[in-house]
N, C-alpha and C positions, 0 to 999 in steps of 0.2 A: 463392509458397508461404508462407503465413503460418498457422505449426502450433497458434498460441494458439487459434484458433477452425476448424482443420481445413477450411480455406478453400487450394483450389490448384488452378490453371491452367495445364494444360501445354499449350501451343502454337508451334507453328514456322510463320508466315508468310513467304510470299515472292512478289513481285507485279515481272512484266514489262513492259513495255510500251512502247509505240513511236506515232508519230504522224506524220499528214502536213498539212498546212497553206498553203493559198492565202490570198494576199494581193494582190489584185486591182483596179486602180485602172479599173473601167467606164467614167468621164467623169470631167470634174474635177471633179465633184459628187457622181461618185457611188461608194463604195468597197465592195467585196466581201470577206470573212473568211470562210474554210470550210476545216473540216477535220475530221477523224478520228482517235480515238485507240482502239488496240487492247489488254485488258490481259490476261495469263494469270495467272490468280493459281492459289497450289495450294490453297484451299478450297474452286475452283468447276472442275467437267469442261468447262467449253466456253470458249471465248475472249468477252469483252466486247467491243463497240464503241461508240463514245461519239461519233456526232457533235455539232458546233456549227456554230454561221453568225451572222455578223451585218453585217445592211447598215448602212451607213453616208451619210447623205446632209447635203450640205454646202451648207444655202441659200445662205448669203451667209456672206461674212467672222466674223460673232459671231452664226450660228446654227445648230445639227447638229444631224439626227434620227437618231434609231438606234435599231433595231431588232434582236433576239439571240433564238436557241434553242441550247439544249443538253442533252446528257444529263449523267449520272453513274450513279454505281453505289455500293455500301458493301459489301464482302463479310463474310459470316458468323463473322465472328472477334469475340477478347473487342478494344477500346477502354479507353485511358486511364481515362474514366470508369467503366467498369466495374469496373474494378480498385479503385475509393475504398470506403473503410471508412468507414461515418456510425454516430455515436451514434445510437439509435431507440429506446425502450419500454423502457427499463433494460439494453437490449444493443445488442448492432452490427446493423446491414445489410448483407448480400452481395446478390451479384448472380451466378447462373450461367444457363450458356448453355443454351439448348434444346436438346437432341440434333437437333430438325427444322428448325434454324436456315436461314433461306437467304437469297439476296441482297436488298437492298432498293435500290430502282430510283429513278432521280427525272427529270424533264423539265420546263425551264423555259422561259419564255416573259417578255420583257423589250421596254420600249420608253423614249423616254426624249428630253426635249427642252432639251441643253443652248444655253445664251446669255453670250454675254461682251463686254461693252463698254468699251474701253481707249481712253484719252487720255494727253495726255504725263504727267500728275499721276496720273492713277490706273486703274486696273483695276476691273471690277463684273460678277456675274454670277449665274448661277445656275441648277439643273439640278434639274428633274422627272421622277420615274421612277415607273413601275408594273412590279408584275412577278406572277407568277403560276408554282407550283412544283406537281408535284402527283407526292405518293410513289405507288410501288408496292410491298406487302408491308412497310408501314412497321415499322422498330424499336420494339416496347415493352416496356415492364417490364410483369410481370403477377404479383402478391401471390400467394407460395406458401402463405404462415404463417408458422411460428415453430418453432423448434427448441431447445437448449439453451443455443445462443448468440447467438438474437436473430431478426430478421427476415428472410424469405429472398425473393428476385423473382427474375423466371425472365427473362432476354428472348427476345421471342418476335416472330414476324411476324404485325402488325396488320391491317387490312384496309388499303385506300388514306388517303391523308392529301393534306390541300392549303392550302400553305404562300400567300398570298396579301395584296398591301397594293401602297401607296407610298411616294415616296422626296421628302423636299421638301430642297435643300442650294442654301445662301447663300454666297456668299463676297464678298472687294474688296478691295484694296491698296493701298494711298493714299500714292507717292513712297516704296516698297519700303521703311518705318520702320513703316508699322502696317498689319496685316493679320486680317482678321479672317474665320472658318469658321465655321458650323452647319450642324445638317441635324437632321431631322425624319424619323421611321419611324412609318408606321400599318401596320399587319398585322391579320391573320388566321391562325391557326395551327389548325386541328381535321384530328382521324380521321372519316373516314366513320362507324365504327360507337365507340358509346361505350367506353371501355377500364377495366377494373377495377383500381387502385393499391393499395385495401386493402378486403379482407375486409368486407361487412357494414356499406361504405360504400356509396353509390349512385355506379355509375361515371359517368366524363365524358368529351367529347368537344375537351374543349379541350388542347394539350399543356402540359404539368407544368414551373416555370421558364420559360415563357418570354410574356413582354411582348407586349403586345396596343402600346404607344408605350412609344417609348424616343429620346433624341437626344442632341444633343452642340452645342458651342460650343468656339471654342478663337480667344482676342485674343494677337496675338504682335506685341513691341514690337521695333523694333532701333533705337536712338536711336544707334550708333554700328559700326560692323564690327566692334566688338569686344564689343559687349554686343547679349545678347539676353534678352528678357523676356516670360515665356508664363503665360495665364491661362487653365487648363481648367475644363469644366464638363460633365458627361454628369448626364444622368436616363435612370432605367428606371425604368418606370411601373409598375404593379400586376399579380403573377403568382400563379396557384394550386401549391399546394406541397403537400406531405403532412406531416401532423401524427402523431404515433401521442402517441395519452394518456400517463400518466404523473407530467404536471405539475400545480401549482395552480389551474392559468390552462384546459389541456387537458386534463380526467381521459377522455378517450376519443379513441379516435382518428376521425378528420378530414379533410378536405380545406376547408384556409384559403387566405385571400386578402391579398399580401405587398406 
C-alpha cells in the first residue's frame, strides 16, 4: 500500500504441493529420473501437475549425455517485480494486474554433453547444452497511459512465447590451487505475436531486459588452506528497454538498445 500515489495490492496467496519421484539405475550406463509434482494454489480452481524426466546415459568414465523435459507453471498473482516503483516521464510506473489474469504455462526440453578428463595433476572439462522453452499464455506488460501520477501497464496474458539457445561452460583444476570457470549463453527470447510497451511506439517481439549473450568467468587461487583468491567476471550483452521522453538525450518516448 503505498498511499503517495494511491497504488495498493491486496493479496493472500497460498500454494500446496506434493511430489513423487523415481530414481532409477536401467544399466550401469544408463540412469532414469521421473516424477510429478502436484500444486493447489488458491488463485487457480483445479490442481497443477508438473511432470519431469531425465535420462541420463554414462559412455565411459569422462563422458554423459543427458537428456530432460519438464513442466512448470506461474499462477496469476502480483510478483516481487511487480510491486517496484521506476521513475518514468516526470513520474512513476505502476504495474496492476488484469482482472482476466490466468496461469501461464511453460515446457522445456534440454540436452546436453558433458566431458571431464582428470589425471593425478589436474582436472579438465566441459559441458554443452541446448535447450528449448516454450510459454503458454505468456506474462506481459501492456501500456495503459498515464494518470496523475505517471505511467500505468497492465499485466496481461500474451499469446505463446519461446525461450530458445545454448549453453557453452569450461572449467580445469590444476593440483586443487588454481581453478578456473566460464560458460557462454546464446539465446533467443520472442512472443509469438508482437506486444505493445508504449503507446504510439511500434510494438516488438522480442522480450524487454533480457540478453540475446550473456556469460561468466570466475579464476580462484588457493596458494595455501588458508588463503583463497577469486577473480570474477560476467557480461551481458545488448537488451531492449523502454525509454519514455523527457530528457536531453530522449525528448520522446522509445524503445532503445542497452
Amino acid at each position: 500500500d503505498i498511499a503517495a500515489y494511491r497504488y495498493r495490492i491486496r493479496q493472500h496467496t497460498r500454494d500446496w504441493g506434493t511430489f513423487v519421484q523415481s530414481d532409477w539405475d536401467v544399466t550401469k550406463k544408463i540412469n532414469l529420473l521421473s516424477g510429478v509434482r502436484m500444486d493447489q494454489h488458491n488463485l487457480l480452481n483445479h490442481l497443477v501437475f508438473s511432470p519431469r524426466f531425465a535420462l541420463l546415459y554414462k559412455h565411459n568414465g569422462s563422458t554423459q549425455l543427458r537428456i530432460g523435459y519438464g513442466t512448470g507453471f506461474r499462477a496469476p498473482q502480483a510478483f516481487d517485480t511487480d510491486l517496484h516503483i521506476a521513475f518514468a516521464g516526470g513520474g512513476v510506473s505502476r504495474v496492476q494486474l488484469s482482472p482476466r489474469l490466468r496461469q501461464e504455462r511453460s515446457a522445456s526440453w534440454s540436452a546436453s554433453v558433458n566431458y571431464d578428463h582428470a589425471t593425478e595433476r589436474y582436472i579438465a572439462g566441459f559441458t554443452i547444452e541446448g535447450f528449448y522453452t516454450q510459454l503458454q499464455r505468456a506474462f506481459v506488460l501492456e501500456h495503459l497511459g498515464t494518470d496523475a501520477f505517471g505511467e500505468v501497464f497492465e499485466k496481461r496474458n500474451g499469446t505463446s512465447a519461446t525461450v530458445q539457445g545454448a549453453i557453452i561452460e569450461l572449467r580445469g583444476n590444476y593440483r586443487r590451487k588454481i581453478q578456473i570457470e566460464t560458460g557462454w549463453t546464446f539465446q533467443t527470447s520472442v512472443f509469438a505475436q508482437p506486444v505493445t510497451y508504449i503507446q504510439d511506439v511500434a510494438a516488438v517481439r522480442q522480450f524487454l531486459r533480457t540478453p540475446n549473450s550473456y556469460g561468466f568467468a570466475n579464476l580462484t587461487w588457493t596458494p595455501a588452506p588458508q588463503w583463497t583468491a577469486n577473480l570474477n567476471f560476467v557480461y551481458t550483452g545488448p537488451m531492449q528497454l523502454v525509454h519514455f521522453g523527457g530528457s536531453e538525450r530522449f525528448l520522446s518516448d522509445q524503445m532503445v538498445t542497452v
